[in-house]
N, C-alpha and C positions, 0 to 999 in steps of 0.2 A: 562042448565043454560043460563039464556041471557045474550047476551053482555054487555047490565045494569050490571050484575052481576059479571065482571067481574073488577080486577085489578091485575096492575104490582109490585105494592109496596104496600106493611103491615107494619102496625104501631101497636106496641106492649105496652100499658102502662095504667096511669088513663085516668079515662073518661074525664079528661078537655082536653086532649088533639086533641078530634075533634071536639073540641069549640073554633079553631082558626081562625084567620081571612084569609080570602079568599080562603077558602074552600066553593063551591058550587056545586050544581046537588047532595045535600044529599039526601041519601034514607037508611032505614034498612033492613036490610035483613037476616032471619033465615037460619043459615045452617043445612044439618045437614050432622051428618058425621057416619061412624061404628065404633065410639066409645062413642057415645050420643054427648048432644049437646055441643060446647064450652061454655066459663066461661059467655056468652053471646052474644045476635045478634053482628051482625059484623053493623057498619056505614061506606058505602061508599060514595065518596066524588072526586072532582076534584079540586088537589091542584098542583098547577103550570104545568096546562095542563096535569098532569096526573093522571088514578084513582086510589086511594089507599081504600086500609080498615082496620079500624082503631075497634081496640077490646081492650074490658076494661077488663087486665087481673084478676081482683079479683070479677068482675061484676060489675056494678052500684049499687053505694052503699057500693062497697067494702064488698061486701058477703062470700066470698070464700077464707078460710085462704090458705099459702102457699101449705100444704100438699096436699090441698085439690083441688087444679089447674087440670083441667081437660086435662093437656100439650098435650096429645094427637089429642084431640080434635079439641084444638087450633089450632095446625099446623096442622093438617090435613083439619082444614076449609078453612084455607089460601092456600094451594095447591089446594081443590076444586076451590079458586076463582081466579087461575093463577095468584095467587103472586110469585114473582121469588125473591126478597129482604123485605126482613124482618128488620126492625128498633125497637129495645128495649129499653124503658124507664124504669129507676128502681130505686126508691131509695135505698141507702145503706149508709153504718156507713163503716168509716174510720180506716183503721189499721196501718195508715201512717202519719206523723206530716203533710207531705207537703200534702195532700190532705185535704183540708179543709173544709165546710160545704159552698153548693152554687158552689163549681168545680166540674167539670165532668170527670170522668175515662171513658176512651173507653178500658177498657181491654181486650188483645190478651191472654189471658188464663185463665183455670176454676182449680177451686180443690173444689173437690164435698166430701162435710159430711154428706148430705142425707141419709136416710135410711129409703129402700125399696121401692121408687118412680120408678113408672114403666117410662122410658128413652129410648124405642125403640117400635117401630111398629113391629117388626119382631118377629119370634119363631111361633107357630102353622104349623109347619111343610116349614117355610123356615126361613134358616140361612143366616145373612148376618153382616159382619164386616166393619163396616166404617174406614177409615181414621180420628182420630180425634188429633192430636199433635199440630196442629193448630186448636183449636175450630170454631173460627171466620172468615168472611172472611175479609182480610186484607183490599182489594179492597172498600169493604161500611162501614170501620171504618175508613178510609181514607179521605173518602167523609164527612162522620160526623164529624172528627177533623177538616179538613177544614171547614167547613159551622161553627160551633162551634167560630172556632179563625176568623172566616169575623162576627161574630154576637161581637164580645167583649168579650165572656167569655173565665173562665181560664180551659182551653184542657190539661188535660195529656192522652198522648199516650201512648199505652201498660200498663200493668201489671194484677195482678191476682184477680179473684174477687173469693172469696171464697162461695161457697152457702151451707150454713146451711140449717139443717129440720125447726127449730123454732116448732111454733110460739114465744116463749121464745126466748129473747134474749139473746148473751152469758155469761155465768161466767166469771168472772175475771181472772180466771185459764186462761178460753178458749181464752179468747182476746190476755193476753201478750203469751199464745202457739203458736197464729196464726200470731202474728206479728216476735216473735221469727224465724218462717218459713219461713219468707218473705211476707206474705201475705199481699193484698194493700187495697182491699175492702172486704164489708162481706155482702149477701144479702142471700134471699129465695127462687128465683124464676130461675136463667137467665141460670142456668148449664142444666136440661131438656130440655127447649127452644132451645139451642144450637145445643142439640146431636138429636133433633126430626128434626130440619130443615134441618142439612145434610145428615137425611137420606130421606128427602123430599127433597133434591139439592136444597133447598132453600138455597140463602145468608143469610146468622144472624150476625149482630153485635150490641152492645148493648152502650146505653149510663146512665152508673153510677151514678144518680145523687148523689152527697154526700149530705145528713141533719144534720149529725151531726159527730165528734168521737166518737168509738166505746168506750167500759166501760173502758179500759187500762186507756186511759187521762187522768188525773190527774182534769180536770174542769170538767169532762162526770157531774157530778152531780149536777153543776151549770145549770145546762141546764134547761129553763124551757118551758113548752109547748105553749108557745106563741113565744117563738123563732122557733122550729120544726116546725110550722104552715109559720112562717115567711120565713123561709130555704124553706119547699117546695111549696111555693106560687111562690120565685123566680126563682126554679128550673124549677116550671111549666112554667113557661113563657119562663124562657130560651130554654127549649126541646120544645117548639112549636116554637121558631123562630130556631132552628134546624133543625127541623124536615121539616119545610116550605125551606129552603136552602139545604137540603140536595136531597128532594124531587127534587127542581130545578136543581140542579145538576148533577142529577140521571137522567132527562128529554131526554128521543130519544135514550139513551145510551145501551149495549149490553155490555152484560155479556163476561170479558175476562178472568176468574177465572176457578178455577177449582170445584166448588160447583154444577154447575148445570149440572157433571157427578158424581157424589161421588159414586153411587152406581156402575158404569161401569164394577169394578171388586170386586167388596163388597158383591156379593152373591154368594153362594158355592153351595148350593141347587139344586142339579139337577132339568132344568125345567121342566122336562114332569112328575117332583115326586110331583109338589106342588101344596098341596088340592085346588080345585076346590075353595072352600069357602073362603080359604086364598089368592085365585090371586084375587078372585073379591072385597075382601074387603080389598086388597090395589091397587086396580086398577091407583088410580092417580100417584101412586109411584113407581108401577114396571112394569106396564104398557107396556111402551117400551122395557123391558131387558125380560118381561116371556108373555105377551101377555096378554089380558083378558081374 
């Protein structure tokens, strides 16, 4: 892969989002990876002197329901293109009064209601346990809440986002259980992404945009869809002047976390036992701990 082909920071969200202003040197580029392709080409770009690549997680067009997220794929296309931090866009619905529609959660923890989403590169003859009690890394949600609160908008820090299978959204049951539990947000997508990039020692953190409250609210019903369009018009705007600050931020800087070893002691696997087929088709990932 050429150096063209190459970036330090991944941007995870809709396609308007590498439709921002001063981003140049765009090109597309097909990856491919050994798990077929991502949810689509990746767009790289040079935004505040550094290159990123920017993937539309449902496709252009928005193709591709929740379940149907090729997550593997994904991150694995990004470690092909020596991305080292990962930035999540996503909208989600509200399990909390004070998070309101148009604020951004960067939440420091998942609870996963999925069911049967495959969430790991590993198994075909090598085992490996990540670290996951902190999902996130604290370090590039840090950076995002700051670039966030210098842009105007309203940042909460920490709390839980819950990721549902969907596509249906929840029961009224479901919403006041999940609020009952503490839960702060509720999406589709961000719990897989999390747990595929720490085992790719990629940083991940994500930014929550909230559209609306979830069904509990007492107004959920007043809601009409020219409002949702509204909420995520601004939302889009906001996660591009985010993402454009955070990137800035991010600019020349080295990694002082501990993501970009997670695996160090996360595989059990004796090396000389793992199939031949299995070191070469995660070569990006275990690379340096089992050899190609």
């Amino acid at each position: 892969m050429s150096t063209s082909e190459r970036a330090t920071i991944g941007i995870i969200g809709g396609s308007g989002l590498y439709q921002m202003e001063g981003l140049s040197d765009i090109s597309e580029v097909s990856v491919e990876t050994p798990f077929g392709p991502p949810s689509d080409n990746l767009i790289l770009g040079t935004l505040e002197g550094e290159r990123v690549a920017f993937l539309a997680r449902h496709g252009r067009g928005h193709r591709l329901s929740p379940s149907e997220l090729p997550f593997r794929a994904n991150i694995y296309a990004m470690k092909l293109l020596g991305v080292e931090r990962i930035i999540s866009a996503s909208a989600v619905g509200s399990l909390q009064e004070q998070y309101a529609p148009t604020h951004i959660v960067v939440p420091d923890q998942f609870f996963d209601r999925t069911r049967g989403r495959v969430s790991t590169f590993f198994g075909e003859g090598i085992v490996a346990h990540i670290t996951f009690d902190h999902p996130v890394c604290g370090a590039l949600g840090e950076a995002i809440a700051l670039s966030g609160e210098e842009a105007g908008v309203t940042i909460h820090r920490g709390g839980t986002y819950l990721c549902m299978e969907g596509p249906a959204f929840s029961t009224l049951a479901e919403s006041r259980l999940y609020r009952q539990w503490g839960m702060d947000v509720i999406g589709m997508t961000n719990l897989q992404e999390a747990k595929l990039a720490r085992e790719a020692e990629i940083c991940y953190s994500t930014m929550a945009l909230v559209t609306d409250y979830d069904c509990w609210h007492p107004e959920h019903s007043s809601v009409t869809v020219e409002m949702i369009l509204e909420y995520l018009h601004k939302n889009a705007v906001n996660a591009q002047e985010i993402v454009r600050r955070t990137v800035r931020r991010l600019s020349g800087t080295a990694r002082e976390c501990r993501c970009g070893n997670a695996l160090r002691s996360a595989i059990l696997t004796q090396r000389d036992l793992v199939p031949a087929a299995t070191r070469s088709r995660l070569a990006a990932i275990i690379g340096k701990y089992v050899g190609q």
